[in-house]
PyMOL Python script that loads the backbone (N, CA, C, O; Angstrom):
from pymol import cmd

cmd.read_pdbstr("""\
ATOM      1  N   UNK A   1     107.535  98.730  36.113  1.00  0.00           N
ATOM      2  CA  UNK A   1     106.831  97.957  35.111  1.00  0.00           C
ATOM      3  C   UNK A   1     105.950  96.915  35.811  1.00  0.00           C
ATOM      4  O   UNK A   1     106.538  96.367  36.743  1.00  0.00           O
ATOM      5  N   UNK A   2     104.578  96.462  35.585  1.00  0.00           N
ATOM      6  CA  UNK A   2     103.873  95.893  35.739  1.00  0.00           C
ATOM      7  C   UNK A   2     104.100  94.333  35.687  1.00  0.00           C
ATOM      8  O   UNK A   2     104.448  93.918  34.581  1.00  0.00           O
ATOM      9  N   UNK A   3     104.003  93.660  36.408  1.00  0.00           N
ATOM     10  CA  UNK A   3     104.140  92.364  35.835  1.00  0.00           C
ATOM     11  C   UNK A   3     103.029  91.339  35.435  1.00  0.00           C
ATOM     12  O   UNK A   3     102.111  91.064  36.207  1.00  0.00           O
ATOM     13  N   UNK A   4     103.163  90.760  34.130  1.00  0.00           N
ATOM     14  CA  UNK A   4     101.762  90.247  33.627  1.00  0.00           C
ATOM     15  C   UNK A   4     101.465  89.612  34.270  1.00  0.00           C
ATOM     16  O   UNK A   4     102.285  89.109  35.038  1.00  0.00           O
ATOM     17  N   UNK A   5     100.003  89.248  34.327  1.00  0.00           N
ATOM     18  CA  UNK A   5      99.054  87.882  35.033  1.00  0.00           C
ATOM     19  C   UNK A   5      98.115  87.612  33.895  1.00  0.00           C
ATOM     20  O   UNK A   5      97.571  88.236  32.984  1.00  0.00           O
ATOM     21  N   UNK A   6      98.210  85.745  34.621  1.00  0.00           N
ATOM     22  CA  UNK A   6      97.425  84.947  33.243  1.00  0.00           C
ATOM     23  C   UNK A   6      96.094  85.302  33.509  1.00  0.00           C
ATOM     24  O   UNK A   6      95.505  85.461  34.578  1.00  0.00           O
ATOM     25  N   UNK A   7      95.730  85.396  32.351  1.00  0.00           N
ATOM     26  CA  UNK A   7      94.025  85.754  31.999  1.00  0.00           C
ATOM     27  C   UNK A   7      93.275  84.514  31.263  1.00  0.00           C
ATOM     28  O   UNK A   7      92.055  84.436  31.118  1.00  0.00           O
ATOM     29  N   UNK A   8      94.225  83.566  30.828  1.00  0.00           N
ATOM     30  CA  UNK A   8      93.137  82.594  30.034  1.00  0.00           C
ATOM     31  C   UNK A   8      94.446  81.287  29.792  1.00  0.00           C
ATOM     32  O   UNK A   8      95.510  81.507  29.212  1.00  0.00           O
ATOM     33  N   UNK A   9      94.202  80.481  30.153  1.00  0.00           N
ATOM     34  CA  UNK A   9      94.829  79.087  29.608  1.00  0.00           C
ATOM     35  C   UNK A   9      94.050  78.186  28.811  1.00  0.00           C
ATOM     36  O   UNK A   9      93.154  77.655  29.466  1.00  0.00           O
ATOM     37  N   UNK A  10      94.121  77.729  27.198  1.00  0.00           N
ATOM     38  CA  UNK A  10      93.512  77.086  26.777  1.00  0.00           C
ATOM     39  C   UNK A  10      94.614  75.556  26.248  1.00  0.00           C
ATOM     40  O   UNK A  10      95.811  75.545  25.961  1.00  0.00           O
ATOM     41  N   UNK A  11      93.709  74.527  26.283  1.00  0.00           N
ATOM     42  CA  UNK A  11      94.334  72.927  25.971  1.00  0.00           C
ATOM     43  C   UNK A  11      93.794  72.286  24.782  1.00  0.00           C
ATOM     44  O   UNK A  11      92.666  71.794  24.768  1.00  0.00           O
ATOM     45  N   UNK A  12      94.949  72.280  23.319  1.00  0.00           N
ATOM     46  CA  UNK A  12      93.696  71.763  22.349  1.00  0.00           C
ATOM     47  C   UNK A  12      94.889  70.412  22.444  1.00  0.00           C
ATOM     48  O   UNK A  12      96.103  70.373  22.639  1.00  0.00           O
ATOM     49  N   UNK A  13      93.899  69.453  22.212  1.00  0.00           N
ATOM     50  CA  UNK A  13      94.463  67.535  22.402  1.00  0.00           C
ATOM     51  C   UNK A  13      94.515  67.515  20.746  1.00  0.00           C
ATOM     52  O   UNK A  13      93.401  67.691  20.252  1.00  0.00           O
ATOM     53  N   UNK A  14      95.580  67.337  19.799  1.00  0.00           N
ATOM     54  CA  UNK A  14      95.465  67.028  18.318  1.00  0.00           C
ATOM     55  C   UNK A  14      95.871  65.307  18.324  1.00  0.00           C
ATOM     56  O   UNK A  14      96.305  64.778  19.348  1.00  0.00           O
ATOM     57  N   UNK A  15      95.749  64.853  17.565  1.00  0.00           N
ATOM     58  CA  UNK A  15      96.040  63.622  16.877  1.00  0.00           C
ATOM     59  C   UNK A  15      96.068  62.992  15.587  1.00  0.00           C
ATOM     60  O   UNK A  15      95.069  62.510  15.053  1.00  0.00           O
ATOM     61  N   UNK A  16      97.515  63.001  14.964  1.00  0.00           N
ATOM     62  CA  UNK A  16      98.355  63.079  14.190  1.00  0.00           C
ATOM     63  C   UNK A  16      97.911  61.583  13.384  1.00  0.00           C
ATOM     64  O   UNK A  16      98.368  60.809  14.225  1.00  0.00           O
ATOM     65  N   UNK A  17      97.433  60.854  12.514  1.00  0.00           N
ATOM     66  CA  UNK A  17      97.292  59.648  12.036  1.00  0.00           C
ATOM     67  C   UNK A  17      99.001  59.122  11.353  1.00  0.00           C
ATOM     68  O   UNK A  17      99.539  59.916  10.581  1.00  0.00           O
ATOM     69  N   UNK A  18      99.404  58.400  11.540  1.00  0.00           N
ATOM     70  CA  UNK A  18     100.613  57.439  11.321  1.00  0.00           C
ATOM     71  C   UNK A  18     100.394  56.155  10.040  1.00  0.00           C
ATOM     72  O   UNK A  18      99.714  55.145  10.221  1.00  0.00           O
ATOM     73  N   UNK A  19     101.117  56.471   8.798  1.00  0.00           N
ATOM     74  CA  UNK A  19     101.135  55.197   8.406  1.00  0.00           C
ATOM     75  C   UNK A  19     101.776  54.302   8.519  1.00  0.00           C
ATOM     76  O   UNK A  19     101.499  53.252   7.940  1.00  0.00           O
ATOM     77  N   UNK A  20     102.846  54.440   9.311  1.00  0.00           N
ATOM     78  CA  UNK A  20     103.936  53.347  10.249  1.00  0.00           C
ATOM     79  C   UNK A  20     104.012  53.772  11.584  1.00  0.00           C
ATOM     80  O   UNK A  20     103.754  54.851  12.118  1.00  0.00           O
ATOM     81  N   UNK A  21     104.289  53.042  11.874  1.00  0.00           N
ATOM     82  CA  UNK A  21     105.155  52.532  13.848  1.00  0.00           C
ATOM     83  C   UNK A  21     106.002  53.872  13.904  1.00  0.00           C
ATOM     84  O   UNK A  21     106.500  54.214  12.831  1.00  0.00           O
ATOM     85  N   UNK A  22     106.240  54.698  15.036  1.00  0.00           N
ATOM     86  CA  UNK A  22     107.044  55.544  15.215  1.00  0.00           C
ATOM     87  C   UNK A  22     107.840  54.640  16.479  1.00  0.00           C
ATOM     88  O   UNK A  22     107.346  54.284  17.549  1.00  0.00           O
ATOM     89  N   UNK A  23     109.092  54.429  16.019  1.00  0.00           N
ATOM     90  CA  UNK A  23     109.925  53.393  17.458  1.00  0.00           C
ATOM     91  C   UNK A  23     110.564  54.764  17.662  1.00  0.00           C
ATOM     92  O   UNK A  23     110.874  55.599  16.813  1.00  0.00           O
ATOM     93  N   UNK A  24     110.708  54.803  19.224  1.00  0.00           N
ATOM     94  CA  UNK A  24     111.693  55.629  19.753  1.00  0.00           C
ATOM     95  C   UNK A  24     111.661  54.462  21.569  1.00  0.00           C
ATOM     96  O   UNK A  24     110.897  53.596  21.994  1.00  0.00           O
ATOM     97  N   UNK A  25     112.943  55.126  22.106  1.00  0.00           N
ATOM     98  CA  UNK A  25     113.454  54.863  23.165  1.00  0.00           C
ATOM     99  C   UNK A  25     112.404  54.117  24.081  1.00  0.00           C
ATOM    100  O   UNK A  25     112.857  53.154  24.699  1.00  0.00           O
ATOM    101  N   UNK A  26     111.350  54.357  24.220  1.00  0.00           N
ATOM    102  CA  UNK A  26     110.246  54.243  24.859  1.00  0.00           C
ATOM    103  C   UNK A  26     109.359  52.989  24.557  1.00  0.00           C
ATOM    104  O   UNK A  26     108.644  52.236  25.218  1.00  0.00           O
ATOM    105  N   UNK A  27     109.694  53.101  23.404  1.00  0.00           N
ATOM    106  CA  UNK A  27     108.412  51.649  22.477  1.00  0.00           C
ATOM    107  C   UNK A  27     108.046  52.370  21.077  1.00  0.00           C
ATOM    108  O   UNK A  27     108.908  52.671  20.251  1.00  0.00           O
ATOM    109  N   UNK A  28     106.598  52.623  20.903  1.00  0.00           N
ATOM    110  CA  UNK A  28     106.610  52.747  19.555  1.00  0.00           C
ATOM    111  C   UNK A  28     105.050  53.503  19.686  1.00  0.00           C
ATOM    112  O   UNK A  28     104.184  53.240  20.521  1.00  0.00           O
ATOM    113  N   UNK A  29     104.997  54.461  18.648  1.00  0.00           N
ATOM    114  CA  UNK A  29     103.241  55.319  18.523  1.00  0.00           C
ATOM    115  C   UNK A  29     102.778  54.533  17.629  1.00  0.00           C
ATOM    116  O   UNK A  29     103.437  54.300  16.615  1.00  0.00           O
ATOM    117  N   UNK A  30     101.361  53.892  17.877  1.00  0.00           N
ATOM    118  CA  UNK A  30     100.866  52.997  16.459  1.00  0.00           C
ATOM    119  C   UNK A  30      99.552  53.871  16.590  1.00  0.00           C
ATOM    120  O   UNK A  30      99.035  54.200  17.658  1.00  0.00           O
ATOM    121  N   UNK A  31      99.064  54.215  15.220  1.00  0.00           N
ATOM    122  CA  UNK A  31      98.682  54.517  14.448  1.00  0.00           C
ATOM    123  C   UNK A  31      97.837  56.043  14.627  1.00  0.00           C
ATOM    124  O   UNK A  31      97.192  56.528  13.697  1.00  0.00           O
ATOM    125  N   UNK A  32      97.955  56.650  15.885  1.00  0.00           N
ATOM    126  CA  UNK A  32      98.269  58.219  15.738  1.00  0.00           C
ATOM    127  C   UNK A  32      99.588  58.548  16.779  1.00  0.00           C
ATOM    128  O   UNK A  32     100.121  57.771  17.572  1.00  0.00           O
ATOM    129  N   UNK A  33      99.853  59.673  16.554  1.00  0.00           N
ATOM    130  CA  UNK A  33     100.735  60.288  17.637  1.00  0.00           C
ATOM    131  C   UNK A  33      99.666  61.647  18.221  1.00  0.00           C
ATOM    132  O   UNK A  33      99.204  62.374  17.342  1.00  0.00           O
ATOM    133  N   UNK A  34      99.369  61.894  19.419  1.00  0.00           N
ATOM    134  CA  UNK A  34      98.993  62.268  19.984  1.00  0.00           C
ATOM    135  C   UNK A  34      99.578  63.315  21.139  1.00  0.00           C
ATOM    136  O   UNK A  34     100.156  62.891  22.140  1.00  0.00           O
ATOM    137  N   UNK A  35      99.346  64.832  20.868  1.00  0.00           N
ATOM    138  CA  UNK A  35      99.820  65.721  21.883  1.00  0.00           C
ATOM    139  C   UNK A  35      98.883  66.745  22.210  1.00  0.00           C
ATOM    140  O   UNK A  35      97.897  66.974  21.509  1.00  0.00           O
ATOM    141  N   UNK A  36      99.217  67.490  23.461  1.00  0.00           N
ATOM    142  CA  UNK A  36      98.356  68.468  23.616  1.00  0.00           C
ATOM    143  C   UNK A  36      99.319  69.717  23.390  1.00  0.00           C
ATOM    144  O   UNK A  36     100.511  69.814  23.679  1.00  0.00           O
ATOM    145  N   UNK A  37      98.286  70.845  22.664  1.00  0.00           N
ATOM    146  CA  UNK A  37      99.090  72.523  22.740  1.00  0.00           C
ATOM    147  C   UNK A  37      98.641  73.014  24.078  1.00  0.00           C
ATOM    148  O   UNK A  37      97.456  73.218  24.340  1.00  0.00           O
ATOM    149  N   UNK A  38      99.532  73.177  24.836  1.00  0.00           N
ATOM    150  CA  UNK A  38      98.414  74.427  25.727  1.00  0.00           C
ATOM    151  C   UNK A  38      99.156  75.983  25.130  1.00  0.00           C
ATOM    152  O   UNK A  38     100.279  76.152  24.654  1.00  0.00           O
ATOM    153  N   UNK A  39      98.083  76.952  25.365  1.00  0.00           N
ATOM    154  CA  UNK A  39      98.601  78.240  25.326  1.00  0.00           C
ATOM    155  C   UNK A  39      97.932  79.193  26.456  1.00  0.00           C
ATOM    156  O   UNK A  39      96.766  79.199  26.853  1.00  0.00           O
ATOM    157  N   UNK A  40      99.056  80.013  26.860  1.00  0.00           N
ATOM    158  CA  UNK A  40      98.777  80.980  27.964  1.00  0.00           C
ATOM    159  C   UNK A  40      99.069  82.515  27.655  1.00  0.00           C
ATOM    160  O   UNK A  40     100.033  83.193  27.302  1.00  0.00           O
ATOM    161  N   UNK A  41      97.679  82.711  27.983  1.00  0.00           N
ATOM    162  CA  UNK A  41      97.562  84.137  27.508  1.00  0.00           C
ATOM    163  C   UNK A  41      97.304  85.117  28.637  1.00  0.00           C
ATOM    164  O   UNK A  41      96.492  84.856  29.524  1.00  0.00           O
ATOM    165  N   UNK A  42      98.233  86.633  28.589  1.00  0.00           N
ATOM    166  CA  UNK A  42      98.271  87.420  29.669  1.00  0.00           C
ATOM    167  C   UNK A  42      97.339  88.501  29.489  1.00  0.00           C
ATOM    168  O   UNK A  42      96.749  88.637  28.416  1.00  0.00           O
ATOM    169  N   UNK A  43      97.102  89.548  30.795  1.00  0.00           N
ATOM    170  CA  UNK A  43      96.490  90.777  29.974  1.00  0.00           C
ATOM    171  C   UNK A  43      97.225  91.586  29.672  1.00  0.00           C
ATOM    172  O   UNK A  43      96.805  92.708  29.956  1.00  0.00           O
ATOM    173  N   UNK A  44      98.671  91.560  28.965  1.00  0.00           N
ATOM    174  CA  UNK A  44      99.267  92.332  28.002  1.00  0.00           C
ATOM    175  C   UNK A  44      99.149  92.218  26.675  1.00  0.00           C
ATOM    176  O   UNK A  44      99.447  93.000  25.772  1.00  0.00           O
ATOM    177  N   UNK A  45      98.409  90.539  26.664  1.00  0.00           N
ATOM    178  CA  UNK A  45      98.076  90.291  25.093  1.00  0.00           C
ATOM    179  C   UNK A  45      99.219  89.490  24.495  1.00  0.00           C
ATOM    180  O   UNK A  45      99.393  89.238  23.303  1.00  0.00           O
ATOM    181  N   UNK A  46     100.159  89.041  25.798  1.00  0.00           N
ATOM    182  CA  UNK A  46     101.319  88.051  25.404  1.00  0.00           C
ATOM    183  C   UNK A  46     100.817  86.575  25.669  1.00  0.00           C
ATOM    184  O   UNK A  46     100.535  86.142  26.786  1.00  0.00           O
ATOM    185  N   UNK A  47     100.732  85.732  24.270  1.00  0.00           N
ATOM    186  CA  UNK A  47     100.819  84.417  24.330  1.00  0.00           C
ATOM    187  C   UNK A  47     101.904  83.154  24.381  1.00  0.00           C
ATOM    188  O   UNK A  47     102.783  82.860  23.570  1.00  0.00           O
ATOM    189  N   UNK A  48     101.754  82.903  24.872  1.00  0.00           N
ATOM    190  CA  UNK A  48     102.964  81.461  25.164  1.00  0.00           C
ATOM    191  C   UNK A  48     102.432  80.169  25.157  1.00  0.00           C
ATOM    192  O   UNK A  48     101.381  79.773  25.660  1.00  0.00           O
ATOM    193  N   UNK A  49     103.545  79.373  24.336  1.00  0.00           N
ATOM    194  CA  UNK A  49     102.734  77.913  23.886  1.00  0.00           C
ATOM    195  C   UNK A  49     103.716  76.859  23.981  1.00  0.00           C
ATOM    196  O   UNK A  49     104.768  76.832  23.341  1.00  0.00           O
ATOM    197  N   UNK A  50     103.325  75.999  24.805  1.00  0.00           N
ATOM    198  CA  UNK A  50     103.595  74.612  24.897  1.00  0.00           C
ATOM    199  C   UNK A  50     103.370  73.701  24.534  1.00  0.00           C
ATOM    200  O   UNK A  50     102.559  73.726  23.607  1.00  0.00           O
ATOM    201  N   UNK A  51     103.831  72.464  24.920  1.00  0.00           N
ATOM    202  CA  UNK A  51     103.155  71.152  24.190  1.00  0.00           C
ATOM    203  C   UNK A  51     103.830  69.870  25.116  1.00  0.00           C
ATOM    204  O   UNK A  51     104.974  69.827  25.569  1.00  0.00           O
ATOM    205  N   UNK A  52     102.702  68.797  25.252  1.00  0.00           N
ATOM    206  CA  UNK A  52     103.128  68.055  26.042  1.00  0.00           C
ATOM    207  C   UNK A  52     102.596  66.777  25.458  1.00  0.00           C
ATOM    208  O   UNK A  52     102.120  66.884  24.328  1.00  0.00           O
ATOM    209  N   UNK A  53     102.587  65.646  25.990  1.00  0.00           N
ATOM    210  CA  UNK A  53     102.214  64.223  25.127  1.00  0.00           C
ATOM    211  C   UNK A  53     101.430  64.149  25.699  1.00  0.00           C
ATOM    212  O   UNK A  53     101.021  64.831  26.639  1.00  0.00           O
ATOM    213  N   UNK A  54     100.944  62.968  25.038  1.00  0.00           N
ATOM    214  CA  UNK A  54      99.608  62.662  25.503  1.00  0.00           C
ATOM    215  C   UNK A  54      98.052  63.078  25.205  1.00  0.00           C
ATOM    216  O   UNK A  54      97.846  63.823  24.247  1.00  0.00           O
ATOM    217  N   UNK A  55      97.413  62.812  25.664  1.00  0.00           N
ATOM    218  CA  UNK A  55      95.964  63.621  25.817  1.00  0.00           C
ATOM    219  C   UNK A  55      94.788  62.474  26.115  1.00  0.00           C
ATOM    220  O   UNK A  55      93.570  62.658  26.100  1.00  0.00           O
ATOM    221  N   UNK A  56      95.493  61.268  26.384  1.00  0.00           N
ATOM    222  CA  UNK A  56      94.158  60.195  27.036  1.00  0.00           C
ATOM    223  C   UNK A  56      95.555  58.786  27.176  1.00  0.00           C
ATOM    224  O   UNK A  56      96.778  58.645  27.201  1.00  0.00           O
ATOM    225  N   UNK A  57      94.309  58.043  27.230  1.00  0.00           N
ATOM    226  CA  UNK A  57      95.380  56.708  27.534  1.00  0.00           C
ATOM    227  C   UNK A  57      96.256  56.189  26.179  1.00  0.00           C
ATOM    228  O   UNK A  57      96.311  56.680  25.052  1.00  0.00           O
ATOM    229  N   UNK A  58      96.721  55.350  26.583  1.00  0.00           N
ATOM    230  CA  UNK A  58      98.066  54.573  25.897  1.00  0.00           C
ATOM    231  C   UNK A  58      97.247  53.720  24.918  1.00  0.00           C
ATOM    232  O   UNK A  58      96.200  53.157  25.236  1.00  0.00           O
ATOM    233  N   UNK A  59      97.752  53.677  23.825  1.00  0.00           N
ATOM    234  CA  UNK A  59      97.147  53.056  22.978  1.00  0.00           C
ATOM    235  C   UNK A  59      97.392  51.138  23.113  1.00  0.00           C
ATOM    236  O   UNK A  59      98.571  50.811  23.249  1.00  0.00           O
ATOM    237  N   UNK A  60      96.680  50.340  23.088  1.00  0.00           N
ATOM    238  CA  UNK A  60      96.683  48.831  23.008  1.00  0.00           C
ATOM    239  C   UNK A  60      97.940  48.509  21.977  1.00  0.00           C
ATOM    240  O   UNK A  60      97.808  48.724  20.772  1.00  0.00           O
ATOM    241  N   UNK A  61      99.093  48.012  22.497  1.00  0.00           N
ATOM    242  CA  UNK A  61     100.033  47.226  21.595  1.00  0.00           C
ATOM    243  C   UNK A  61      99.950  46.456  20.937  1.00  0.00           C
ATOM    244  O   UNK A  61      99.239  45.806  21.703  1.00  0.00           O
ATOM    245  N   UNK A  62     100.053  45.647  19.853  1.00  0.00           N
ATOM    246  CA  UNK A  62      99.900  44.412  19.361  1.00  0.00           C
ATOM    247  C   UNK A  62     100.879  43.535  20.162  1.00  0.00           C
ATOM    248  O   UNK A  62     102.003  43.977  20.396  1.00  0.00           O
ATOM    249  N   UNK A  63     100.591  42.580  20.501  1.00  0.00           N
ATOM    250  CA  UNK A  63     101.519  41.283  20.731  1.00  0.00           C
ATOM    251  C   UNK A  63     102.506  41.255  19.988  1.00  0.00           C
ATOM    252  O   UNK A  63     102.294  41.567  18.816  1.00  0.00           O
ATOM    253  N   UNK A  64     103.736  40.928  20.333  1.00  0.00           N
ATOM    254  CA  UNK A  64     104.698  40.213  19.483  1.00  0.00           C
ATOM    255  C   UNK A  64     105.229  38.852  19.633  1.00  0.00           C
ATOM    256  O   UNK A  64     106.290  38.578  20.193  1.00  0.00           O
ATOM    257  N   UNK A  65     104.677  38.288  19.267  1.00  0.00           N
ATOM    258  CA  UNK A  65     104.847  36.748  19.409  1.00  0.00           C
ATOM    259  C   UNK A  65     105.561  36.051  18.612  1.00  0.00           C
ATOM    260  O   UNK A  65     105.658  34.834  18.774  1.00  0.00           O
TER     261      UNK A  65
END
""", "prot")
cmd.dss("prot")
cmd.show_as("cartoon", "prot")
cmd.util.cbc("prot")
cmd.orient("prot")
């Protein structure tokens, strides 16, 4: 049996708008949450999809004073 090789990797960056603070462990997402899909495609025509955070810089915190 042949073993596949990638033929195409594509990266779409989405961003999710928030009408509250998402707090987790880390701090908090204000006012989108932001990830990238990548998907990898073989020449068998098999796709596979990931997802990772991010897709630019960190958004400006408000102060808490």
């Amino acid at each position: 049996m042949k073993r596949p090789k990638i033929v195409d990797i594509r990266a779409t960056t989405v961003a999710v708008p928030l009408e509250a603070p998402i707090r987790h462990s880390n701090g908090a997402h204000w006012g989108k949450f932001v990830r990238t899909i990548v998907e990898v495609e073989t020449d068998t025509g098999l796709i596979g999809l990931g997802e990772m955070g991010g897709g630019g810089k960190a958004p400006k915190l408000p102060s808490v004073d």
